[in-house]
N, C-alpha and C positions, 0 to 999 in steps of 0.2 A: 201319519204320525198323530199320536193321540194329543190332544190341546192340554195345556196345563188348566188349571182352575181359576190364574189369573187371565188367560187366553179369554177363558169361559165368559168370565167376569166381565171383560173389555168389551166385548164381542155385543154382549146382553145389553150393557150399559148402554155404546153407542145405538144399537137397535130401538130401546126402546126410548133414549132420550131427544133422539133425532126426530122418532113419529110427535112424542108428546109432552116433550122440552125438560131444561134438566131440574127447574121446581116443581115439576109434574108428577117426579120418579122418588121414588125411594130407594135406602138399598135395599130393602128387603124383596120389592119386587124385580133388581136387580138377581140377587140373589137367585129368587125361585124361577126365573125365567135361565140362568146359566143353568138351571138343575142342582142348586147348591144351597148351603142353609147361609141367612144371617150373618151365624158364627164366622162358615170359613171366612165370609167377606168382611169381616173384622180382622181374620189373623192376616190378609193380606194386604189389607187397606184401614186405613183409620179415619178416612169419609169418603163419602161419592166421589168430591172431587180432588181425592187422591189417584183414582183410577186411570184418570188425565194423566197425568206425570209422572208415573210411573218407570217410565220408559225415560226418564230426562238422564240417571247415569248412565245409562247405555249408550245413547245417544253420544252424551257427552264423549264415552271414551270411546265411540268408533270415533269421531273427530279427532282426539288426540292421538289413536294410533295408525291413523292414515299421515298426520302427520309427523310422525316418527317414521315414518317409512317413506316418506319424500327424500327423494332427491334433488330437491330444488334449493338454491342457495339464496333467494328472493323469500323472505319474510313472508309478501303479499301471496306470491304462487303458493308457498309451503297450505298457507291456511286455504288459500282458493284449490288445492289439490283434495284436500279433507270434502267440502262443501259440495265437490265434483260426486265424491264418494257416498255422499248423504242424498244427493237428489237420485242418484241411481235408485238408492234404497228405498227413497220417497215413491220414484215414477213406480215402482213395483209391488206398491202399499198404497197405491193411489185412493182408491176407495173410501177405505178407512182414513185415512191420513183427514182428505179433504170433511168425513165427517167430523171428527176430530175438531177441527180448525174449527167448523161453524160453530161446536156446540161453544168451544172457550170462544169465541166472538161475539157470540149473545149472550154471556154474564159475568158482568165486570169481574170477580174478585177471583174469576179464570183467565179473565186477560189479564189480570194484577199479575195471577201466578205463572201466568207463562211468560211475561215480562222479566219476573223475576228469577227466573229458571235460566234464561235465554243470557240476564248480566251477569251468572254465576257461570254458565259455561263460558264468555266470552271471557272473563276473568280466569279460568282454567288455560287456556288456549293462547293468555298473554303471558300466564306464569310459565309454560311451555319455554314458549319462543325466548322467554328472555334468561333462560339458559345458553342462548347463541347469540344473541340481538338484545341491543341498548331497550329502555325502558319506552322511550317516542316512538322508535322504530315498531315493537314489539306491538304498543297501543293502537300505531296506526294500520296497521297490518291488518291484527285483527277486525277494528270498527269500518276499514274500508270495505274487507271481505263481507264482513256481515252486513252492509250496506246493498254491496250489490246481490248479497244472493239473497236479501231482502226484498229488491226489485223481481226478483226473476220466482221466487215464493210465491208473493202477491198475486204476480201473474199467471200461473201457473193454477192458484187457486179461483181463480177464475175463470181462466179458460182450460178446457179440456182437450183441446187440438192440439197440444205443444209436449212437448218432455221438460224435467223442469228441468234438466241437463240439455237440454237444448237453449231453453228461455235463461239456463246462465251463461252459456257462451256467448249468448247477445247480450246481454248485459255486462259481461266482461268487454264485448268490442266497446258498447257505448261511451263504457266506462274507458275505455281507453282512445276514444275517440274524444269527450271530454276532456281529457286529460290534454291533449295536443289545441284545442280550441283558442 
């Protein structure tokens, strides 16, 4: 299947900002290394580190429609069923994924942004739930879920031995081992 020129773009970016960092890089030699001018990487981004987040509505709405399609009557399962559904997709993109993660971990105003990427989908995913479930309920649901598949992210990003759908089923036990302590 042929790559789109955002594919292109992404691909280039992480390539070349992984060897020689993301102040290192321009877009333009972004660009010429996708085989692509300047321009198109204007029409499809409006800075370098737009190419990061790109992928945040998508993201987002495979979350909300894994939850929509749950059968679960638990607030907590409904959003931890979605998160099952996203590390599949993580362990499968692994490569990239974990490049990804470094470069916004080495410059703040891409940790800022995926910070703030990360409160606007939990905020989608509370306005979800509270279609069916009180306002607490809905809150807690959510920040618990994202708590633990936080745990099992981190991990996951650091070690390469595990699935991260593995590393969140232990962390759901822990987490529910906790919970009885």
């Amino acid at each position: 299947m042929k790559k789109t020129s955002q594919e292109k773009l992404y691909e280039a970016a992480l390539e070349l900002i992984t060897a020689q960092g993301y102040e290192n890089i321009t877009v333009l030699q972004i660009a010429t290394k996708a085989g692509l001018t300047e321009r198109t990487f204007f029409r499809k981004f409006k800075n370098k580190a737009d190419i990061f987040f790109a992928g945040g509505e998508q993201y987002s709405q495979m979350l909300l429609t894994k939850m929509k399609e749950s059968k679960a009557n638990n607030p907590l399962a409904i959003v931890l069923e979605s998160y099952f559904y996203a590390a599949d997709f993580f362990d499968e993109h692994r490569e990239r994924t974990v490049k990804r993660q470094k470069i916004i971990a080495s410059h703040p105003d891409l940790e800022e942004r995926e910070l703030l990427k990360q409160s606007k989908i939990e905020e989608l995913l509370v306005e979800y739930l509270l279609t069916a479930y009180g306002e607490r309920s809905a809150r807690l649901a959510v920040r618990l879920a994202r708590a633990v598949y936080s745990v099992a992210w981190e991990e996951w990003l650091e070690n390469d031995a595990d699935s991260l759908h593995h590393l969140l089923e232990k962390a759901i036990a822990d987490f529910n081992e906790l919970k009885n302590y």
